[in-house]
C-alpha positions in Angstrom: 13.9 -14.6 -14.4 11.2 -12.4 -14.8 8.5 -10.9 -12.5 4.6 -11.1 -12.8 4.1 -7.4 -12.9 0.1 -8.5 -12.7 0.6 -10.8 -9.6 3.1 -8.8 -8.0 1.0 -5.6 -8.1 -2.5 -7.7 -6.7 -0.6 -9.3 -4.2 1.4 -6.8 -3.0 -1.8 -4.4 -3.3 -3.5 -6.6 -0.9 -0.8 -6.9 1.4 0.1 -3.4 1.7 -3.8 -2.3 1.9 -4.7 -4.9 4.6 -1.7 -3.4 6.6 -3.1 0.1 6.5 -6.4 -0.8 7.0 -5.2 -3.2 10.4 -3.4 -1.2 11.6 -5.9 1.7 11.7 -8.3 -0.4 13.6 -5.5 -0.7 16.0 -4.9 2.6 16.4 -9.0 3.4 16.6 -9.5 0.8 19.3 -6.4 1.3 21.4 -4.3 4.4 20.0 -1.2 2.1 19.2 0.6 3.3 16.1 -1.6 6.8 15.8 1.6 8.7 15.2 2.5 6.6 12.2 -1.0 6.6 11.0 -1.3 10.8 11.2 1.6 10.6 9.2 -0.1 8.7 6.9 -3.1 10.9 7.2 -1.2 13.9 6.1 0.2 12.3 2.6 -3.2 11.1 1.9 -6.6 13.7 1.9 -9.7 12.2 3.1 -7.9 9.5 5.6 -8.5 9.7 9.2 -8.2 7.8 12.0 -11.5 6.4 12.0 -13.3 2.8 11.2 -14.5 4.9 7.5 -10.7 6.4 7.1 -9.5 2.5 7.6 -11.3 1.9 4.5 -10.0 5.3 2.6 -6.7 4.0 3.8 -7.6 0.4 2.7 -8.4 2.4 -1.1 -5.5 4.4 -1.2 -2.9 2.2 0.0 -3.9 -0.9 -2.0 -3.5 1.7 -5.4 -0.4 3.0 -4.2 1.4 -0.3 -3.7 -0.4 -1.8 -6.9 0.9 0.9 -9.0 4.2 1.2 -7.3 5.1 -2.4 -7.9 3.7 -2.5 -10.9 6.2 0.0 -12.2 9.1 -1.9 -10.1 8.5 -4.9 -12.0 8.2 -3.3 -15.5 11.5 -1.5 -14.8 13.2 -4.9 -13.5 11.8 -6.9 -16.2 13.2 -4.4 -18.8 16.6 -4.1 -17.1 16.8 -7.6 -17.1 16.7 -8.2 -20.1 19.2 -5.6 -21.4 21.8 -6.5 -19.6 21.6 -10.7 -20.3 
């Protein structure tokens, strides 16, 4: 069986940048999860925890996770296959 590298990147995008992006609202409104998101802030110029750096994170993240999974399903896909 082989993966959707398309469908797993956009869906996994999505997932992954509406987590970010929640959870930075979260930490804006009531400070939960602010330690998590400066970590996050520090990988990623330009993020902040902010309602703007909730959209930077939104951006970023959904790349990140398309990209990565991407890849991921290439490399399964092509591992698959050789060893059938």
């Amino acid at each position: 069986m082989s993966l959707n590298a398309k469908a797993l990147a956009l869906s996994g995008g999505i997932v992954w940048g509406l987590s970010i992006f929640g959870t930075t609202l979260l930490s804006v409104t009531t400070g939960l999860g602010r330690a998590m998101m400066e970590v996050y802030g520090s990988i990623h110029p330009g993020y902040s925890i902010t309602y703007a750096g909730a959209f930077v994170g939104l951006a970023y993240s959904f790349v990140c996770a398309s990209v990565g999974l991407f890849v991921f399903a290439k490399l399964y896909n092509y591992f698959e296959s050789k060893f059938k």
